[in-house]
C-alpha positions, 0 to 999 in steps of 0.5 A: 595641457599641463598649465605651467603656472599650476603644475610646479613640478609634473611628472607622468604617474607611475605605478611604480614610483607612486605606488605608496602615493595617498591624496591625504588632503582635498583640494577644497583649498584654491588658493594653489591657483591664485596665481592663474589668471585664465585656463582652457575650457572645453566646448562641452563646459561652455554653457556652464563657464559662461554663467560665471566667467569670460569665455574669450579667445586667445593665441597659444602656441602648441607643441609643433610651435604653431599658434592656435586660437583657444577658448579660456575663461577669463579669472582676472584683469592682469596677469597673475590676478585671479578674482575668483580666489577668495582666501582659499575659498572659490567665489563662483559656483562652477570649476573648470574641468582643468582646475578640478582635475589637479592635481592629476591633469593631461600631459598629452595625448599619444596613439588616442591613448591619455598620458595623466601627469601629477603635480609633485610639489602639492602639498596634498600628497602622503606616503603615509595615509589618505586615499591611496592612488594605487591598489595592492596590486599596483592598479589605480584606485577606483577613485583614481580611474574615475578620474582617469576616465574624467580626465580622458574625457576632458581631454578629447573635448579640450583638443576640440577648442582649437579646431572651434577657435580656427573655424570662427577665424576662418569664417571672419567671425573673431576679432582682436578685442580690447576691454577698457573700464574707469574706477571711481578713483580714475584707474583706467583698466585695459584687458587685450590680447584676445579675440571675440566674435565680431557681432556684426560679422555674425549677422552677416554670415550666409544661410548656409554657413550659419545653418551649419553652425547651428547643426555643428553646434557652434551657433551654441558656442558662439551665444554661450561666448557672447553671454559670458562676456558680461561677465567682464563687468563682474571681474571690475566690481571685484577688483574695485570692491578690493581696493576701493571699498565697492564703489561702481565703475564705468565700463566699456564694452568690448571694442574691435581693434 
């Protein structure tokens, strides 16, 4: 769960290596994720993912090597792009959880117990002053264990995005899906290697497969997925507005292929 464009140097956190550790800056600066063009989002963070960004479905191998189908929000159009980084400001009202925890962030999951990982090389770390990590006695922090308990709440919820994303498959509900658009200056932009729920597959599901989506809670998921999708509109405004002064574009909606 640790996203390796991010995390630069992780290592588990310690309290003994990191007993004298202290956050002496925030992360109010978001230029660190510059980089990161898409991360994971929890089944919980849907209905608030999608107001800002793409919510789609893409292939990540896990640990055992095996692909799985996760839900990630979308930040740019190309890899490396993150449109949602403005200077070291963030342009959307919503962070996601795995954005909001670092520097702290999930290195796995052993016997249901959280296993947190640091991220060394940010900046925002002092041996000096700040807010310590750990206590006198070698315990976490309050501010620490409030995001410990974040975290492993988080992280319960994350291992739920792959189980979402093989029941849409297994249904026939997801689709490989390409999204196209044309700048004023004839740019064509093209977004692949992701999948979307098929909407006319949706209509086509029997009674009682869609009742027990509603009941499950995937029905909600799937309209939070649908409705985010606008969403890929707003990254082309922006990468226009960047390089082409805010003049308009045509787009395409996204198509199966």
């Amino acid at each position: 769960m640790i996203h390796p464009s991010l995390y630069r140097n992780p290592v588990m956190l310690d309290a003994r290596a990191h007993r004298d550790l202290k956050v002496a800056r925030t992360t109010d600066d978001w230029s660190v994720v510059q980089g990161i063009n898409a991360i994971a989002v929890a089944a919980l963070e849907f209905a608030d993912a999608a107001v800002d960004f793409p919510i789609v479905f893409v292939r990540i191998s896990n640990e055992q090597g095996e692909g799985e189908l996760v839900p990630v929000a979308v930040f740019g159009l190309t890899a490396g792009e993150n449109l949602y980084v403005q200077g070291s400001s963030w342009r959307a009202r919503y962070v996601p959880a795995m954005l909001r925890m670092y520097p702290f962030g999930v290195a796995g999951i052993e016997d249901d117990r959280v296993l947190i990982a640091i991220d060394e090389a940010w900046p925002g770390w002092s041996r000096t002053e700040g807010e310590p990590v750990f206590d006198a006695s070698g315990e976490p922090s309050p501010r620490t264990r409030e995001l410990i308990d974040e975290i492993g709440k988080i992280a319960g919820e994350l291992q739920r995005g792959p189980a979402l994303g093989k029941l849409l498959a297994d249904a026939g509900l997801l689709m490989d899906t390409r999204f196209e658009a044309t700048t004023p200056s004839g740019e064509k932009i093209k977004v692949d290697g992701f999948y979307s729920v098929d909407t006319s597959k949706l209509a086509e599901l029997d009674d009682a497969t869609a009742l027990e989506f509603f009941r499950n809670g995937a029905m909600a998921l799937i309209h939070a997925h649908q409705i985010s999708m606008r969403n890929m509109s707003r990254l082309v405004q922006w990468r226009i507005e960047q390089g082409e002064g805010g003049q308009g574009a045509a787009a395409t909606a996204p198509a199966a292929r």
